[in-house]
ZALO-359101 format. One line per field, with one value per residue (C-alpha): chain; x, y, z. Coordinates in Angstrom, 3 decimals, always signed. Layout:
BEGIN
cadena	(A;...)
x	(X;...)
y	(Y;...)
z	(Z;...)
***
This chain:
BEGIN
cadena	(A;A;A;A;A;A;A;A;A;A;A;A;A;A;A;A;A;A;A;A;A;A;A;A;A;A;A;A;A;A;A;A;A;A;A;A;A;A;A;A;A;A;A;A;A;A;A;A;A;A;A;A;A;A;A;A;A;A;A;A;A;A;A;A;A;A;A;A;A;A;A;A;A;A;A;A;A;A;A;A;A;A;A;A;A;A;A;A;A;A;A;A;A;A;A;A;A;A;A;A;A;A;A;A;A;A;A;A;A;A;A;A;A;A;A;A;A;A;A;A;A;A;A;A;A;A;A;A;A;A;A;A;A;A;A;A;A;A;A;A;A;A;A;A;A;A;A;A;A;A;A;A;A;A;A;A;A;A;A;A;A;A;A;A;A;A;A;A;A;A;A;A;A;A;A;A;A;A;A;A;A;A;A;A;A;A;A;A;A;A;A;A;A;A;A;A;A;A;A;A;A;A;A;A;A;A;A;A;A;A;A;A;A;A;A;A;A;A;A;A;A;A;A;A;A;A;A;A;A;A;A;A;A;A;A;A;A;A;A;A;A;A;A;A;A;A;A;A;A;A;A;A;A;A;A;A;A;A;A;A;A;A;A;A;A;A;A;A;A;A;A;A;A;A;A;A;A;A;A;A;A;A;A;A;A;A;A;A;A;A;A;A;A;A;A;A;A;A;A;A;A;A;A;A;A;A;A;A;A;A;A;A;A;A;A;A;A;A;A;A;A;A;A;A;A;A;A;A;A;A;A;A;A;A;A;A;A;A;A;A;A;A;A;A;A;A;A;A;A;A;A;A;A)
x	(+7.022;+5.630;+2.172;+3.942;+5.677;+2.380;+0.676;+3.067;+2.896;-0.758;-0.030;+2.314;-0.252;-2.777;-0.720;+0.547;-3.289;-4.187;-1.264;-1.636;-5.790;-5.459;-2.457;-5.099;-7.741;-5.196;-4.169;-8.055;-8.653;-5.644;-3.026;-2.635;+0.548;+0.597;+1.873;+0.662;+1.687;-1.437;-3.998;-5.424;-5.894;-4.887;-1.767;+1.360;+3.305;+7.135;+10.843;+13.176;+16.638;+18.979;+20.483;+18.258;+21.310;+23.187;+20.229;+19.297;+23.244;+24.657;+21.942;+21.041;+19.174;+22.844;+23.705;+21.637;+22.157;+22.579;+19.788;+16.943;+13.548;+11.582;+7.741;+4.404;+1.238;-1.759;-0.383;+2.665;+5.700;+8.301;+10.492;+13.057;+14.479;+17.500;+16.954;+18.629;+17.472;+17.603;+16.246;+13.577;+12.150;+14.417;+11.788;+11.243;+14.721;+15.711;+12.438;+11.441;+12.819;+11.847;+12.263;+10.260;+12.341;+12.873;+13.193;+15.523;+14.706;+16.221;+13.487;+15.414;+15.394;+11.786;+10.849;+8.448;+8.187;+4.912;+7.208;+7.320;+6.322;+7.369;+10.410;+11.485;+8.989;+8.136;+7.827;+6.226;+6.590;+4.932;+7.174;+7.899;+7.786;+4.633;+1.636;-1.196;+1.898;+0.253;-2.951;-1.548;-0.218;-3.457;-5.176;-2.359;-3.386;-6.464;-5.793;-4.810;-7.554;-9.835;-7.854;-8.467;-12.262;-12.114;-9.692;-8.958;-5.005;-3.472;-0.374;-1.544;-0.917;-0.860;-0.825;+1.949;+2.601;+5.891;+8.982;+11.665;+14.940;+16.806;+20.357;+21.980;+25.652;+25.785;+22.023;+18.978;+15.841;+12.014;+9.533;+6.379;+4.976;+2.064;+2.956;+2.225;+4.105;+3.958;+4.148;+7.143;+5.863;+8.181;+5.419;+2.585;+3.321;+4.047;+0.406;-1.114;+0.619;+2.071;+5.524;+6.135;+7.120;+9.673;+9.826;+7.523;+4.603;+2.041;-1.301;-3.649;-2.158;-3.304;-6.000;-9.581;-11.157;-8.355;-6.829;-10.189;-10.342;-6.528;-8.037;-10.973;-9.368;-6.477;-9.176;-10.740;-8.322;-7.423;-3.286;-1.274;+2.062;+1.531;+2.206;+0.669;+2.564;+6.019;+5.183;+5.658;+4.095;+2.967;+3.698;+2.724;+2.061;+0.936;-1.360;-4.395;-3.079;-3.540;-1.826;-2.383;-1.394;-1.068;-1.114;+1.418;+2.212;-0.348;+1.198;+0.909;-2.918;-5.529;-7.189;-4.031;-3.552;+0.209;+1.344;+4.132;+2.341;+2.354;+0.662;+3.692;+4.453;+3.664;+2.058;+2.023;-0.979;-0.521;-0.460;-4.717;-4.851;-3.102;-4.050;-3.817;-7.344;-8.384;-9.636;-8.425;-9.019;-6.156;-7.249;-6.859;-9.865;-12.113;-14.982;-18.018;-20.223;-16.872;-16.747;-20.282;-20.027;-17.137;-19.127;-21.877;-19.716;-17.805;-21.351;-22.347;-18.742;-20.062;-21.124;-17.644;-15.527;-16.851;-17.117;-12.871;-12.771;-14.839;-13.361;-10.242;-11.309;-10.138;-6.887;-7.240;-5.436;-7.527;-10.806;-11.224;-8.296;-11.429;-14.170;-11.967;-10.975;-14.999;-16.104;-13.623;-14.813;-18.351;-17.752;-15.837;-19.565;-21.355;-19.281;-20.510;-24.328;-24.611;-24.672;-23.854;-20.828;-19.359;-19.635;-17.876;-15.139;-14.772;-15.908;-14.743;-11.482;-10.117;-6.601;-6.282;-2.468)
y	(-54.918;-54.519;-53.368;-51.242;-49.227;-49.248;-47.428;-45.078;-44.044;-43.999;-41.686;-39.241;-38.737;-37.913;-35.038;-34.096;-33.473;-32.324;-29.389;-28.723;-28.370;-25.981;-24.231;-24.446;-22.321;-19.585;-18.819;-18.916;-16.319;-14.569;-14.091;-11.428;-9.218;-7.884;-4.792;-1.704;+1.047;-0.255;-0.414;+3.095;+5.443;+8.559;+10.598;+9.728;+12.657;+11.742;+13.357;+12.622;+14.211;+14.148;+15.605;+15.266;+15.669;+13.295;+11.033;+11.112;+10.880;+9.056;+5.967;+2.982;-0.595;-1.505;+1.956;+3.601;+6.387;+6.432;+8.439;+8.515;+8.375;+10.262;+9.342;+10.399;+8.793;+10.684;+12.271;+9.774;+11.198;+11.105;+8.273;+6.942;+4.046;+3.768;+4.110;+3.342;+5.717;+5.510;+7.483;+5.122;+5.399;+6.351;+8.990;+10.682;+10.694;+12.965;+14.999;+15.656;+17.703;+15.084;+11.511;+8.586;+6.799;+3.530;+2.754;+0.098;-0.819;-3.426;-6.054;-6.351;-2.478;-2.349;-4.912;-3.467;-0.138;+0.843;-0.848;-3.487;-6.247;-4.535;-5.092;-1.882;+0.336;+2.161;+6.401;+8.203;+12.060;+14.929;+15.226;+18.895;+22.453;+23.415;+24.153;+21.765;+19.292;+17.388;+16.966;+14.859;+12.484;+12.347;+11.212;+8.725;+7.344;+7.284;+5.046;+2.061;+2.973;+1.959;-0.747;-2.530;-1.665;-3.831;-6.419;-8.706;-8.757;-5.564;-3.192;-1.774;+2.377;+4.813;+8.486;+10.932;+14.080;+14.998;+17.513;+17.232;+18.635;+19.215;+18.991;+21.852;+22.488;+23.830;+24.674;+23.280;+23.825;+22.706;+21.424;+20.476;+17.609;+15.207;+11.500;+7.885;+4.608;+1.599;-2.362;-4.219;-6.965;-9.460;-8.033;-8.598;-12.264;-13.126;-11.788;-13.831;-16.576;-16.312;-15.912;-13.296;-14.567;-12.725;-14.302;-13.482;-15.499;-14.180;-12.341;-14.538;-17.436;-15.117;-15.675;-14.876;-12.719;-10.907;-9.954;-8.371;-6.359;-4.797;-3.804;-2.113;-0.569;+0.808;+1.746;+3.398;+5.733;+5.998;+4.612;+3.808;+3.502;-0.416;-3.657;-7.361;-8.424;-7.018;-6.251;-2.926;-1.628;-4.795;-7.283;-10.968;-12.786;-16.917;-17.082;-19.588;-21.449;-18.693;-16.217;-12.844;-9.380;-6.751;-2.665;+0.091;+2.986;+5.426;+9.052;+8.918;+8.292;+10.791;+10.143;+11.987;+14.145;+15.363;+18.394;+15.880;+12.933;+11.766;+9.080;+5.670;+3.274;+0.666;-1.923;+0.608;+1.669;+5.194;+6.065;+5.806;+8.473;+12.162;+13.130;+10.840;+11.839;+9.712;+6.107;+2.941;-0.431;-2.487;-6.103;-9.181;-10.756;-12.785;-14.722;-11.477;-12.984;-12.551;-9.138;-8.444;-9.916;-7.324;-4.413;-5.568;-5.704;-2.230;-0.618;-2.735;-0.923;+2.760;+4.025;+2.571;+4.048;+7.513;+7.264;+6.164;+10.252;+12.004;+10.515;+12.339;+15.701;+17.566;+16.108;+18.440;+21.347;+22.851;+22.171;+22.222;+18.663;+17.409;+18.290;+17.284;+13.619;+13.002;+13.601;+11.600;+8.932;+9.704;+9.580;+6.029;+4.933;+6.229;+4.073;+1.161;+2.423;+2.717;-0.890;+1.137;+3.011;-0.313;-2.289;+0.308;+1.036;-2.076;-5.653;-4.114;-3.320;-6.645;-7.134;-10.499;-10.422)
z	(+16.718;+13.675;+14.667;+17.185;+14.249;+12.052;+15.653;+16.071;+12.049;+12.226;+15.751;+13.964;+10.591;+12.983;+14.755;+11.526;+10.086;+13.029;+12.803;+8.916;+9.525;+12.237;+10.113;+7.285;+9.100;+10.642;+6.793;+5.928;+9.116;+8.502;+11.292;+13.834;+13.496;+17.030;+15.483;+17.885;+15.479;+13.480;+15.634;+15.405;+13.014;+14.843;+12.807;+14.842;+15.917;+14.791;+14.558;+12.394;+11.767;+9.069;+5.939;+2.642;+0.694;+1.604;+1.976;-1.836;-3.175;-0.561;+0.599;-1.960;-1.051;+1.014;+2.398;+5.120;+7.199;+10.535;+12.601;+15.453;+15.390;+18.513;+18.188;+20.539;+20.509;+22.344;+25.801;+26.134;+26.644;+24.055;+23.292;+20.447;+18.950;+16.367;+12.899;+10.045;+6.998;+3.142;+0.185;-1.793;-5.211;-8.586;-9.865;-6.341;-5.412;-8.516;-8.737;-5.594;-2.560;-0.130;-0.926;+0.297;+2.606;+4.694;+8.252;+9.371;+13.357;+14.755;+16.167;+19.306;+20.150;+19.574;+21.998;+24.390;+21.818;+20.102;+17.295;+18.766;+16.524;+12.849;+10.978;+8.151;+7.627;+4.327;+5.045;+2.418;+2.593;+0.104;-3.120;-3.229;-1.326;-2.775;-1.637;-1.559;-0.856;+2.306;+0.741;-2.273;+0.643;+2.237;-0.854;-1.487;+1.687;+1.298;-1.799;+0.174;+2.704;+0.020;-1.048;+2.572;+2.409;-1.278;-0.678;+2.519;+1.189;+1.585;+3.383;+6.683;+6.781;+9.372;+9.460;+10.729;+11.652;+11.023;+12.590;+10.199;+11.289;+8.233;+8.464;+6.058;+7.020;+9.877;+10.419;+10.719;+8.700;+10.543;+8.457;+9.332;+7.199;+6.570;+5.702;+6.346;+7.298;+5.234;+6.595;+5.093;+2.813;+5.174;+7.688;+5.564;+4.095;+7.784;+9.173;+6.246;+7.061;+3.427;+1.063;-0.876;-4.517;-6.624;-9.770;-12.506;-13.043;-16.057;-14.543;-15.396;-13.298;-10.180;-7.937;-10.516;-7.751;-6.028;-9.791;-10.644;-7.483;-8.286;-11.792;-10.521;-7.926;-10.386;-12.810;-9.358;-8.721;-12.445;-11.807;-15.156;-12.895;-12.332;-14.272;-13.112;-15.991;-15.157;-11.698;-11.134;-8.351;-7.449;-4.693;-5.134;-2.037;-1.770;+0.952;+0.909;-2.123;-4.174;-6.026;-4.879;-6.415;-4.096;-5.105;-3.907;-4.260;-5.998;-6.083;-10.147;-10.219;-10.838;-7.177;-5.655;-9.710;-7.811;-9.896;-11.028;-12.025;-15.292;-17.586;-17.478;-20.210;-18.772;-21.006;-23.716;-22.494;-21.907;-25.804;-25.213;-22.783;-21.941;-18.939;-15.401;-14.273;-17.428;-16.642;-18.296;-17.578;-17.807;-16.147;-17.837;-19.553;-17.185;-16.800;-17.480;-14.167;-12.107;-13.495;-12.464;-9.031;-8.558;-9.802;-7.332;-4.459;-5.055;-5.289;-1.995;-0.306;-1.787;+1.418;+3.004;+0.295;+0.618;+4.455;+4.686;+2.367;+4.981;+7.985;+6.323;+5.499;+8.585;+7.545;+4.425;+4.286;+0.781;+0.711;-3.011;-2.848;-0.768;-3.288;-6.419;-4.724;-4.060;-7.017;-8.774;-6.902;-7.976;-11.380;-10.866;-9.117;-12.245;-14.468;-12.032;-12.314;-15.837;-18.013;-21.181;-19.318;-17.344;-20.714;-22.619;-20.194;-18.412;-19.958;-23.626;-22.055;-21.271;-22.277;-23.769;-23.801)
***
């Protein structure tokens, strides 16, 4: 009996390595989402009605709103699925005339969808009736375009083209807008095989390699608006036995230089600089040869980087929002390309607390 029981432990440790090894290479390869709306990069054509007024006074993380979404890809007909709406984001919601919003569909009624597969969904939409409004959002997307070409952890995107039926008493006001969806972090720790973690844990306990790639990216696209420390702006997701930090939202940088955006507190950094097309490192201080590895890489990804901006510039609405986001991203490369320049602005930068 006894050798019986020591055969069937021996049986059951086997299975169990067996499971946690193969578990152990789906986290290292990354899990497939099976989330359609992803796949391509093509702008989705998209409806939405409802009332921005009540949206921004009357919606908060409990309360939604009640609503439809129609959607389109390529020559498909139609369809719709129902959506549950709410006004995002404390500085949008009282500054801007649209507010970012999130979509609520039900898993169940999106079975079979090109949903199908994605839990709430993160809209971003331009900030104000201006002009030049769409092209902020496009170089807010391309932000976490980039991000993907640097990092293997990120938020998956997608373009849309947006009808927005605007309910005003008893009328209803078209607009025509430019935006992109966001995956839900649930979404994103799930396709990593990962947890999101919401307590605060101090930067420098993060992953060494994916913390230096946030900092260079931030100092990229020259973005104040985020804290590792406090994490604002910043998701942190275990995956792979490692800490990861992982960007959003990017409106405020100088990349996208919105005719609202401003230089943030955060970190009492912003004292240093005026303006938000000014660069400023703010990474915690690492090893200098993992520094220089990540400098080598983001010049190996140059031609990538500025490839993800032109495959956008039909997208464009001003041409000169083109020319100004490209050559902000040149001047980030000849930071990169200069030793004086990257050891002025970069490895004396540090922050050591």
């Amino acid at each position: 009996m006894k050798n019986i029981r020591t055969l069937l432990f021996l049986v059951v440790q086997i299975a169990l390595a067996s499971f946690c090894f193969s578990q152990e290479i789906d986290l290292k390869e990354g899990s497939p989402s099976g989330q359609r709306l992803f796949e391509t990069t093509q702008p989705l054509a998209i409806q939405l009605k409802y009332s921005n007024k009540k949206l921004k006074k009357e919606t908060n993380d409990s309360t939604y709103l009640e609503s439809m979404l129609w959607f389109k890809e390529g020559a498909e007909p139609w369809d719709s699925l129902k959506t549950d709406l709410r006004a995002r984001g404390n500085f949008r919601r009282e500054n801007c005339y649209y507010a970012p919003i999130k979509l609520k569909i039900k898993r169940v009624s999106a079975k079979g969808s090109l949903f199908e597969g994605t839990g709430d969904l993160k809209l971003v939409l331009p900030c104000l009736l201006e002009r030049d409004n769409d092209d902020f959002v496009i170089k807010e997307y391309l932000a976490y375009k980039l991000y993907e070409i640097i990092a293997p952890y990120h938020f998956k995107t997608r373009l849309t083209a947006i009808h927005l039926l605007e309910e005003k008493g008893n009328r209803l006001q078209e607009h025509e807008l430019t935006g992109f969806v966001i995956e839900d972090m649930d979404d994103l720790s799930d396709r990593y095989r990962g947890q999101e973690i919401v307590r605060k844990i101090h930067p420098l306990q993060y992953d060494a390699l994916a913390s230096v790639q946030n900092s260079f990216f931030q100092y990229m696209i020259a973005n104040t608006d985020y804290s590792t420390k406090l994490q604002h702006n910043q998701k942190l997701l275990f995956a792979d036995r490692k800490i990861i930090p992982i960007p959003y939202d990017f409106d405020m940088s100088g990349l996208v230089d919105a005719n609202y955006a401003a230089v943030t507190n955060i970190q009492n950094l912003s004292k240093t600089i005026t303006e938000v097309t000014q660069r400023i490192y703010k990474g915690y201080e690492r090893e200098d040869a993992l520094l220089q590895q990540v400098r080598q890489d983001y010049l190996g990804k140059k031609d990538q980087i500025f490839k993800a901006l032109n495959d956008l510039e039909e997208q464009f609405q001003n041409a000169s929002q083109f020319l100004k986001a490209k050559k902000f991203l040149e001047s980030f490369f000849e930071t990169l390309e200069s030793d004086k320049k990257f050891e002025k602005n970069i490895l004396n930068r540090q922050r050591t607390r």
